[in-house]
C-alpha positions in Angstrom: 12.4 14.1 19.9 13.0 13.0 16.4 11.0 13.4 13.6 9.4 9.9 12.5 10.0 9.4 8.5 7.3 8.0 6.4 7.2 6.8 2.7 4.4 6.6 0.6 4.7 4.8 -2.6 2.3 5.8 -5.5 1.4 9.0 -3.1 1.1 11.7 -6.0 -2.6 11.3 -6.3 -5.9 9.0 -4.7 -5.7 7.4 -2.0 -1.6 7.4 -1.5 -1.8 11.4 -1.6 -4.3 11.7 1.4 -2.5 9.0 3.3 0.6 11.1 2.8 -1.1 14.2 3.4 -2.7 12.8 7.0 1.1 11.1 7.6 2.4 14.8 7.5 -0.6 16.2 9.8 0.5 14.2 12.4 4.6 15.5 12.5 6.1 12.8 10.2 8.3 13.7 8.1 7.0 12.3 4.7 8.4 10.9 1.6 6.4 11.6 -1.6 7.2 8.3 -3.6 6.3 8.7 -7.0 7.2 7.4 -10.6 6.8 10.8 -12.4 8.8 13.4 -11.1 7.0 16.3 -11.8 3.6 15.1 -10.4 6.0 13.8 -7.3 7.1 17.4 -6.6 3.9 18.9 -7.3 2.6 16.6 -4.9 5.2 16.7 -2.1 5.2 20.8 -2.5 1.8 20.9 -1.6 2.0 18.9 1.1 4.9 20.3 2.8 6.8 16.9 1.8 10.1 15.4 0.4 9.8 14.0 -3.2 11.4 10.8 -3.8 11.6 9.6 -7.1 10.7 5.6 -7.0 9.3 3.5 -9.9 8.6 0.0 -7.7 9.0 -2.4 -11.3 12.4 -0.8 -11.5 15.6 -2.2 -9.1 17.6 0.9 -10.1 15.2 3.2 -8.7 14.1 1.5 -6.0 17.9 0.9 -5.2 18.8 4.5 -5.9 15.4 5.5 -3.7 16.8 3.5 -0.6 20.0 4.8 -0.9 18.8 8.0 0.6 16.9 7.0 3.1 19.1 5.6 6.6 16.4 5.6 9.2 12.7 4.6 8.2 9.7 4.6 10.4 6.8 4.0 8.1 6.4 2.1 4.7 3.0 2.6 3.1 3.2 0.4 0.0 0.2 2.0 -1.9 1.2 1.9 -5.6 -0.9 -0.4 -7.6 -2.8 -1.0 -10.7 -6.0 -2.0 -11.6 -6.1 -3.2 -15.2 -9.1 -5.0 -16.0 -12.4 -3.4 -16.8 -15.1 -6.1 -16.2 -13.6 -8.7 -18.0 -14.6 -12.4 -17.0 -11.5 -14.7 -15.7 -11.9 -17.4 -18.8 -11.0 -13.9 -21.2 -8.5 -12.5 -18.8 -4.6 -12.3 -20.7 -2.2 -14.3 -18.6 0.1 -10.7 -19.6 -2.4 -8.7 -18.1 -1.8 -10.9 -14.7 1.9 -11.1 -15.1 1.4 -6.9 -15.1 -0.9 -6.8 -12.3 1.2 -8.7 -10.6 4.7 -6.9 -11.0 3.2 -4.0 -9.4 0.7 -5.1 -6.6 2.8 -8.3 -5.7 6.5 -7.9 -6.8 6.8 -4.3 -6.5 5.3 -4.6 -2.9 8.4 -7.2 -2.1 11.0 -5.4 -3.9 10.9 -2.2 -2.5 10.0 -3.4 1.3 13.0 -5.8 0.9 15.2 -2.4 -0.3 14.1 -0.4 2.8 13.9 -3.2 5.2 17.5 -2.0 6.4 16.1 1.5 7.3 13.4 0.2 8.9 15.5 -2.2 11.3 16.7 1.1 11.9 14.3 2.7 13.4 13.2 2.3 17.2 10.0 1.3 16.1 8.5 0.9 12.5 5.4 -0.2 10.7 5.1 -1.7 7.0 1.1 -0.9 5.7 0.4 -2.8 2.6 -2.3 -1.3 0.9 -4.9 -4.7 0.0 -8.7 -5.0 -1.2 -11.6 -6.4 0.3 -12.0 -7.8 -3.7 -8.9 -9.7 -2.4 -10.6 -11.8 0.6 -11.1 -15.1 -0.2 -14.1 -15.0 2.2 -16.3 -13.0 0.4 -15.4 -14.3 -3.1 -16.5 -17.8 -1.4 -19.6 -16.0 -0.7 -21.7 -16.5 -3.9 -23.9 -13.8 -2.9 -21.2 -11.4 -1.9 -20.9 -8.6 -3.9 -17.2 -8.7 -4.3 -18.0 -12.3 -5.4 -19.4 -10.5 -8.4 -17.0 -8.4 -9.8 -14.2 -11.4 -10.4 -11.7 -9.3 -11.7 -8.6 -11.7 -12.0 -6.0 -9.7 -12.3 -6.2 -7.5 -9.6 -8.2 -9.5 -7.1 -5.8 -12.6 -7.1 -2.6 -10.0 -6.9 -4.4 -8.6 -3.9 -5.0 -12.0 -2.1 -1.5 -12.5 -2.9 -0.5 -9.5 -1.1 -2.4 -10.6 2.1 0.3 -13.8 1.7 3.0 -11.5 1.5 2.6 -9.8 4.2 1.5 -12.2 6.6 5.1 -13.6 5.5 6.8 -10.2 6.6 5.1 -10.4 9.8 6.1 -13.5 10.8 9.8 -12.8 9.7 9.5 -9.9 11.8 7.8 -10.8 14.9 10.2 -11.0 17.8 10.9 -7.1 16.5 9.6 -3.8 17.0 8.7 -3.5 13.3 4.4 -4.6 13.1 3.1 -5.3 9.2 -0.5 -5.4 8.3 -2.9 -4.8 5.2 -5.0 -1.3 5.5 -8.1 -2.2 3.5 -9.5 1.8 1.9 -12.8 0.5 0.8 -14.1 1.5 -2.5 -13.1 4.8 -3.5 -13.6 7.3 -5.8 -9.8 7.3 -7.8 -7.9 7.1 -11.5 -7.9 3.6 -10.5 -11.2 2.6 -10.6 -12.6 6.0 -13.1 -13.5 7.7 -10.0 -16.7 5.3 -9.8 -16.7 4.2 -6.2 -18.9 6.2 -3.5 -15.9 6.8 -0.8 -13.6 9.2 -0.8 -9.9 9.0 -1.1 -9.4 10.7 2.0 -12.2 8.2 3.7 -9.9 4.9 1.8 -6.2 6.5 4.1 -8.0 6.1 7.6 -7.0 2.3 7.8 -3.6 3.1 6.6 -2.9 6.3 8.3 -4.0 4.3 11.7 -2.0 1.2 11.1 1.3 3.3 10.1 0.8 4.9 13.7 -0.1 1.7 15.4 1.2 1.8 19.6 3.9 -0.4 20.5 0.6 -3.6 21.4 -1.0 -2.8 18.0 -1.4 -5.6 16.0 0.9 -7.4 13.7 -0.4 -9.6 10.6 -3.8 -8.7 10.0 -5.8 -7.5 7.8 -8.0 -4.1 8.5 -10.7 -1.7 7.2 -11.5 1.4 9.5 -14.1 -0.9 11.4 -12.1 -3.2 12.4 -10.6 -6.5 11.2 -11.4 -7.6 7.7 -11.6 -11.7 7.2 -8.2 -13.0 4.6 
């Protein structure tokens, strides 16, 4: 039997790492994605894993990434940013949402539209894009939700955005073998957030490790936390 091949974008550290890390657990052959190359290889050394160098804001290197990849079974589009700290919408740069967005939204697109190829490829595949529950706009329409609280522009708009996105992808890709969702991790302790929230990063991959496995009647276009469907 073949070896299934995973990438993991962002997957030197947090939550991408441990995704990676339970990816390679299970037999797949995993692809380190990572913008620094020495914290790639690091990474993918300790792992047991292939580095591969991809910045997801830059076409060369998502272009040079792809290159080397001809058969894909997994996507886990897990790079992203978190810029803001606590400031209000009204004070929010539109720059700071133009960054946000390059690497939650538009790096998201770019790279999946790079690999699409090797993942039409594959006898089966799966696309995991790594969302927020800050990004549902069912709890921010609850006032007294608490991810209605922490309106954090930037990164929760770029995250609803995301949900778009890949509901997009899904339809696209349908009437295939190749099934997209949104793994929500739940707050977790990472660099993204100052290591402030009371999950673990290795708690935040089981969504995402079970959606990139997902049987052949798993679900396609939906959004997910480890409990079970999370409302857009």
């Amino acid at each position: 039997m073949t070896t299934k091949t995973a990438l993991v974008t962002g997957a030197n550290k947090g939550i991408g790492l441990e995704i990676a890390r339970e990816l390679r657990a299970l037999g797949l052959h995993v692809l380190v994605g990572a913008r620094d190359p020495l914290r790639g290889k690091e990474a993918a050394e300790a792992l047991g894993a292939d580095f591969l160098q991809l910045d997801v804001t830059d076409p060369d290197s998502i272009a040079a990434a792809a290159a080397q990849v001809e058969v894909l079974d997994v996507l886990v589009n897990n790079a992203g940013v978190l810029l803001e700290r606590g400031a209000l919408p009204s004070v929010t740069p539109v720059q700071m949402l133009r960054d946000a967005y390059e690497v939650n939204v538009f790096g998201v697109v770019a790279v999946t539209n790079a690999f699409l190829p090797a993942l039409r490829r594959a006898e089966t595949a799966r696309i995991v894009n790594l969302g927020s529950g800050l990004g549902s706009l069912h709890f921010a329409a609850d006032p007294a939700h608490v991810y209605a609280q922490n309106p954090l522009l930037a990164y929760n708009s770029s995250k609803s955005a995301l949900s778009a996105v890949t509901l997009a992808y899904a339809n696209e890709l349908r009437g295939t073998s190749i099934k997209v969702n949104v793994a929500d991790p739940g707050y977790c302790a990472t660099d993204l957030n100052f290591h402030s929230g009371p999950r673990t990063p290795s708690q935040g991959a089981i969504a995402a490790v079970r959606l990139a496995t997902l049987p052949a009647d798993g679900p396609t276009g939906g959004f997910f936390d480890e409990d079970g469907s999370v409302p857009w």
